[in-house]
MDAnalysis code that builds the backbone (N, CA, C; Angstrom):
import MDAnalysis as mda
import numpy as np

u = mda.Universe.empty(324, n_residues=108, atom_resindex=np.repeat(np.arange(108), 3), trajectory=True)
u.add_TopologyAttr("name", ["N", "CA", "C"] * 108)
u.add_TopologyAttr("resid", np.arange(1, 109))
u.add_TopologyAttr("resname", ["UNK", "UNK", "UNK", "UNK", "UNK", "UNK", "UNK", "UNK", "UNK", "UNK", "UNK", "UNK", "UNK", "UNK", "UNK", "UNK", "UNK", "UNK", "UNK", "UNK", "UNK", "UNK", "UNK", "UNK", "UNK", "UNK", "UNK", "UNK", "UNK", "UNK", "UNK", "UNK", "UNK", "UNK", "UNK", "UNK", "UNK", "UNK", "UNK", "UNK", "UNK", "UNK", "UNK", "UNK", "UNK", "UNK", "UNK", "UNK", "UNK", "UNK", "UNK", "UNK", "UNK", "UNK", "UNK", "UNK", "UNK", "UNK", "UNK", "UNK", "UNK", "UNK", "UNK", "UNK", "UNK", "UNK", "UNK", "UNK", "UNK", "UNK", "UNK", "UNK", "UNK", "UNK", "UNK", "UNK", "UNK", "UNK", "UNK", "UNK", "UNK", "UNK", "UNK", "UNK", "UNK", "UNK", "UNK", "UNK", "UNK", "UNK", "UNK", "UNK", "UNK", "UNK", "UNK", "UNK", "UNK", "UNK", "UNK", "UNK", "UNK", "UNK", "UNK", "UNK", "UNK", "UNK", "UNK", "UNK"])
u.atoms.positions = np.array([
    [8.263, 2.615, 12.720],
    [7.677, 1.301, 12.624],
    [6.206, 1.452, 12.228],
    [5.702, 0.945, 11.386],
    [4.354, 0.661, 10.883],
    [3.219, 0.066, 12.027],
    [2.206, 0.191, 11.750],
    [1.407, 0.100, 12.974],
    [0.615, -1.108, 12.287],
    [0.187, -2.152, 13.076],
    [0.120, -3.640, 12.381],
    [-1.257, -4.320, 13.323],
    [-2.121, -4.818, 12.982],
    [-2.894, -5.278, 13.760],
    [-2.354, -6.371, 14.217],
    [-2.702, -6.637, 15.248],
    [-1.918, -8.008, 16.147],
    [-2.765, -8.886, 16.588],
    [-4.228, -8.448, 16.773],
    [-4.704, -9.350, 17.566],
    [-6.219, -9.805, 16.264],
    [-7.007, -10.843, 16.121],
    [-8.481, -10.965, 15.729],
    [-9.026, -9.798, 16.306],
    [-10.124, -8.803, 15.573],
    [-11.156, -8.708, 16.107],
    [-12.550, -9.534, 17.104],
    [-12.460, -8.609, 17.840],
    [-13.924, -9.388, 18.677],
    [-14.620, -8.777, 18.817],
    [-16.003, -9.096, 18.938],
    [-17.545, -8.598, 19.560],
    [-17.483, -8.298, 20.923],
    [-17.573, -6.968, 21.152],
    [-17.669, -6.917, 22.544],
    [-19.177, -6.358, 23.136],
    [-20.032, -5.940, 22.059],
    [-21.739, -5.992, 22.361],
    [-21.928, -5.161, 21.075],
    [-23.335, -4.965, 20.948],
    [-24.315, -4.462, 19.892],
    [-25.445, -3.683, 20.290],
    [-25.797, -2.773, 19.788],
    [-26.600, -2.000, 19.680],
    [-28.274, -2.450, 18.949],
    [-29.082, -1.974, 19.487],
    [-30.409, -2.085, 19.111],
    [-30.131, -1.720, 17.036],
    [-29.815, -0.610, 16.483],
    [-29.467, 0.006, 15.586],
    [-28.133, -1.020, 14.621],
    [-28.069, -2.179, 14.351],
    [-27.266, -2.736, 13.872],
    [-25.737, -2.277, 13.911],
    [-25.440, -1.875, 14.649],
    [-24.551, -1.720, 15.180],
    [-23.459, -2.406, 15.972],
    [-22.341, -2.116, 16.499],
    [-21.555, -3.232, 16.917],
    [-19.811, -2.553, 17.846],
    [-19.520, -3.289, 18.675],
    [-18.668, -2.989, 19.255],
    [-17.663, -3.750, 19.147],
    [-16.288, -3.731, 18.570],
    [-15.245, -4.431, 17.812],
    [-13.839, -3.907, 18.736],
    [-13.264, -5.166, 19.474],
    [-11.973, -4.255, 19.971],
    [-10.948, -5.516, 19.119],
    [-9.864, -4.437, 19.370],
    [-8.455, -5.654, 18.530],
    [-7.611, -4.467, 19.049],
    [-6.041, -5.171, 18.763],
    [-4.707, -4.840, 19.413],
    [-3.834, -4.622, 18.248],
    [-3.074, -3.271, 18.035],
    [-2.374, -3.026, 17.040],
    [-1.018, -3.110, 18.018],
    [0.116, -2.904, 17.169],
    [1.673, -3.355, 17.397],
    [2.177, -2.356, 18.659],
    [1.558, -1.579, 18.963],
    [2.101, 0.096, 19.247],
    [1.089, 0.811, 19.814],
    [1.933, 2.037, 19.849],
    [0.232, 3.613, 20.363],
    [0.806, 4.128, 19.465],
    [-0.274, 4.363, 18.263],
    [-0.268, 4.851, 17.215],
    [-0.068, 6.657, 18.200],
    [0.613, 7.460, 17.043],
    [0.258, 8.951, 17.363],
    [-1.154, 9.449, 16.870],
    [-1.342, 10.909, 17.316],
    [-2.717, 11.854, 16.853],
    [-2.991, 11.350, 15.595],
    [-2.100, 12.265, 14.665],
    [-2.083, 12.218, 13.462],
    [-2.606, 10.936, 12.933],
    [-1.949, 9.593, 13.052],
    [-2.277, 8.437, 12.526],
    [-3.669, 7.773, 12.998],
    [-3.931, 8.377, 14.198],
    [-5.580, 7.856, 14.583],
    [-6.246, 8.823, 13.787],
    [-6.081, 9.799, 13.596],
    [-7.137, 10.950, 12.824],
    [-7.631, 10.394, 11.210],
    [-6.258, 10.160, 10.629],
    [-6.138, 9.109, 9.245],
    [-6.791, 7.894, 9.680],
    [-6.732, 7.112, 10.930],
    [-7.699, 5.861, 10.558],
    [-9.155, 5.989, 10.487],
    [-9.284, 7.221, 11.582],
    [-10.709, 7.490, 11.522],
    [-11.678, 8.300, 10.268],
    [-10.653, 8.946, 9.705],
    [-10.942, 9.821, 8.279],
    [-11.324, 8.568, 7.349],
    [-10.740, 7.245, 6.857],
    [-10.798, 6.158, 6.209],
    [-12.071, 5.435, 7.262],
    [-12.060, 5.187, 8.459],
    [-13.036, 4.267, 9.027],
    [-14.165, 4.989, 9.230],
    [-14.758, 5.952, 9.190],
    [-15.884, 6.891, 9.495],
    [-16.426, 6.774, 7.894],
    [-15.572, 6.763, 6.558],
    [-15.816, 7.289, 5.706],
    [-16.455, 5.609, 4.488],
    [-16.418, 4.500, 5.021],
    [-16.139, 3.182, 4.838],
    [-18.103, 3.230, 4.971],
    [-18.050, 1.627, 4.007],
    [-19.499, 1.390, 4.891],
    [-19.585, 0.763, 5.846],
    [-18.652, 0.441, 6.516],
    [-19.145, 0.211, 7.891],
    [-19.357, 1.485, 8.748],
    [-19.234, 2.639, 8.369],
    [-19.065, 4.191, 9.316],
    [-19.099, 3.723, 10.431],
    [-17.539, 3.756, 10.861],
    [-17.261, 3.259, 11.944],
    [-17.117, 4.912, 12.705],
    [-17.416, 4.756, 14.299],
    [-17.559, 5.756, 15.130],
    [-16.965, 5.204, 16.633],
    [-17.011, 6.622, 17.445],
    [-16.364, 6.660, 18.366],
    [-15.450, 5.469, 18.896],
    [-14.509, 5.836, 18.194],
    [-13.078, 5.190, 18.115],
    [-12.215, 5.527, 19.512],
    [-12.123, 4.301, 20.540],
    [-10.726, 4.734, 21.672],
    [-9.540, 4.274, 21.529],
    [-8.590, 4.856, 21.247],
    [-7.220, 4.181, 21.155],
    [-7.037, 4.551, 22.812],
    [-6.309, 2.883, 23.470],
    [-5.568, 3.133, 24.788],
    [-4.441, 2.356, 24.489],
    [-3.489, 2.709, 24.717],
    [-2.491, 2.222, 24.157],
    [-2.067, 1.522, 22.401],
    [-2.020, 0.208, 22.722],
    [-2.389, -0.690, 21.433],
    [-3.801, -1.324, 21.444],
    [-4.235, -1.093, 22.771],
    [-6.102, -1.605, 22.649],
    [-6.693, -0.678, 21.723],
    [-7.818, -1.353, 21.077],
    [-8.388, -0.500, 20.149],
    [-9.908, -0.523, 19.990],
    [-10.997, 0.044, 20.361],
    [-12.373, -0.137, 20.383],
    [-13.071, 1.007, 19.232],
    [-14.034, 0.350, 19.067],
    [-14.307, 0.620, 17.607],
    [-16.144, 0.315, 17.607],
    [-16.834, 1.707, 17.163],
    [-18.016, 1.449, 17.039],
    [-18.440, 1.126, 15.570],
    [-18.936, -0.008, 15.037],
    [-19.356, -0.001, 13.356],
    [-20.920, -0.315, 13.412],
    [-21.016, -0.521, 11.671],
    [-22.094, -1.227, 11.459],
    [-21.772, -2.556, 10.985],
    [-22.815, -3.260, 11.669],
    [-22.305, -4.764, 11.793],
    [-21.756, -5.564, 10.469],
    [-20.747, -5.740, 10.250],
    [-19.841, -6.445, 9.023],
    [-21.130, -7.560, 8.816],
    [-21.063, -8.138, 7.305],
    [-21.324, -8.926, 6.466],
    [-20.638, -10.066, 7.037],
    [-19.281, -10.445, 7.470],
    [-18.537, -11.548, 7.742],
    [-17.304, -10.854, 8.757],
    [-16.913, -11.933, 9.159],
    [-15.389, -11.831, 9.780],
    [-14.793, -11.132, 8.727],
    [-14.508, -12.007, 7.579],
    [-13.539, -11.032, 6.330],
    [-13.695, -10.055, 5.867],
    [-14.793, -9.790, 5.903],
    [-15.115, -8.371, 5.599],
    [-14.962, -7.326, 6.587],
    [-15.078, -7.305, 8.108],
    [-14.431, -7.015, 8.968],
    [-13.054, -6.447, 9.369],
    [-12.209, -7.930, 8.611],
    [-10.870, -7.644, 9.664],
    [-9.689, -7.429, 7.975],
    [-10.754, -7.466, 6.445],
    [-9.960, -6.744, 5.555],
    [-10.338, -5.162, 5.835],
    [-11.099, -4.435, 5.826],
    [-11.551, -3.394, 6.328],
    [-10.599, -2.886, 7.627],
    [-10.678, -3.460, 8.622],
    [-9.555, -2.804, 9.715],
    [-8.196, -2.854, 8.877],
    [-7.591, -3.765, 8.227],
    [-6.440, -3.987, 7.862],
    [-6.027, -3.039, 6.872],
    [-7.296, -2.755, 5.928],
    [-7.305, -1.129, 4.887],
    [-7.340, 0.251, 5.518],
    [-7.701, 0.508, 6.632],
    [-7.730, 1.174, 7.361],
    [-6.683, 1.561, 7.912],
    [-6.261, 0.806, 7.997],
    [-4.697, 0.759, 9.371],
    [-3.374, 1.748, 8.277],
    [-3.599, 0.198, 6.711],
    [-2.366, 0.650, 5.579],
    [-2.935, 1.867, 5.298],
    [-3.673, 2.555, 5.171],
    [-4.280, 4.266, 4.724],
    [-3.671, 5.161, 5.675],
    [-3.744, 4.665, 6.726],
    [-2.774, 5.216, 8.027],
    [-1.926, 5.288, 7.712],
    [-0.639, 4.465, 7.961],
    [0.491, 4.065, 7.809],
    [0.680, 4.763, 6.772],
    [0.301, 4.664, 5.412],
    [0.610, 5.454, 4.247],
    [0.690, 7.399, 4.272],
    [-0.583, 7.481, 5.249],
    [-0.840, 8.725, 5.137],
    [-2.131, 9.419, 4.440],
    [-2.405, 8.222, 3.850],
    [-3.346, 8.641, 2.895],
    [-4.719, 8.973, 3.106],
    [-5.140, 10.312, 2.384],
    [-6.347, 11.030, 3.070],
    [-7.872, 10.550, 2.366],
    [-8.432, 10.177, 3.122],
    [-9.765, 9.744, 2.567],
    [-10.543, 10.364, 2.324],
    [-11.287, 9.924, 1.319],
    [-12.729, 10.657, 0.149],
    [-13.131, 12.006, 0.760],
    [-13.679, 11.372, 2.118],
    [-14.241, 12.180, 2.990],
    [-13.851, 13.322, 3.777],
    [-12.196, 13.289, 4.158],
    [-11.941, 14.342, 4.556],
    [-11.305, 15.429, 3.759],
    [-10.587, 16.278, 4.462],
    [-10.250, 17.701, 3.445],
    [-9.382, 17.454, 3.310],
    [-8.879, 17.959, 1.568],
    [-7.478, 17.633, 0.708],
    [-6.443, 18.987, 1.583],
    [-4.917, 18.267, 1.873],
    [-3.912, 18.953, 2.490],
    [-3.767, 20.341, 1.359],
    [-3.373, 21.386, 1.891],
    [-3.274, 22.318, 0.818],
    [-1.908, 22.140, 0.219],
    [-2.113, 22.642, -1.198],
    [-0.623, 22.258, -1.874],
    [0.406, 22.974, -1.588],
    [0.366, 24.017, -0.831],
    [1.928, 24.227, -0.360],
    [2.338, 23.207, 0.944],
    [1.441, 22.642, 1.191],
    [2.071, 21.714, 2.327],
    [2.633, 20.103, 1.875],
    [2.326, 19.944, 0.469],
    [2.884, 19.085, -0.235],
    [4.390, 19.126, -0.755],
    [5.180, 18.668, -0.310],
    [6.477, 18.369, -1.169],
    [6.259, 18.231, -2.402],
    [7.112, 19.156, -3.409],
    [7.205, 19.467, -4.377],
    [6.694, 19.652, -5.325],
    [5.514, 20.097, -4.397],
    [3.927, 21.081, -5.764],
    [4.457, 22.002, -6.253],
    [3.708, 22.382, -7.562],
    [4.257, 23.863, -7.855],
    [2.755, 24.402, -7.689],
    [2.757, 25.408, -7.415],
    [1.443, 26.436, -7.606],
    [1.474, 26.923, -8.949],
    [0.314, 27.291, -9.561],
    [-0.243, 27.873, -10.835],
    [0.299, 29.392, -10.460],
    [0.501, 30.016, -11.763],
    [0.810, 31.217, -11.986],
    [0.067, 31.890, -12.662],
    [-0.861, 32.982, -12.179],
    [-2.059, 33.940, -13.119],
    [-1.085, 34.727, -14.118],
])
């Protein structure tokens, strides 16, 4: 099952440093793996979002303070599908290609 935000984001306080504290409720408890991918995409975003707690489906979230609600809660929602997909962001390290299904390696 895909992991789905469920609830609005909310403000739960702010930092001197424009900063901001954002919790919301996804469908589930995401596994390791899939929090590591949200945080690889949300660390790597301009909001550089930080120290991330998943407890269960609660979800708290340190950013820099969004432009708008929409800009906000499209951002969590890109975040989440990068997850779900798998997909590795800018920022972190590319999987090596033998761990890819059906790479071929170069031959010297």
């Amino acid at each position: 099952m895909a992991i789905i935000r469920v609830s609005d984001p909310t403000f739960e306080g702010k930092r001197s440093d424009n900063r901001v504290f954002v919790r919301f409720r996804v469908n589930g408890s995401p596994d390791q793996t899939w929090i590591n991918t949200f945080m690889g995409h949300a660390s790597s975003s301009v909001l550089r979002a930080a120290n991330a707690v998943f407890n269960g489906s609660d979800v708290t979230l340190e950013l820099v303070r969004p432009k708008s609600r929409a800009e906000l809660t499209t951002a969590l929602d890109c975040f989440i599908e990068c997850a779900n997909l798998g997909l590795r962001s800018w920022g972190g390290a590319e999987r090596s290609r033998a761990l890819v299904p059906g790479s071929v390696r170069g031959h010297v």
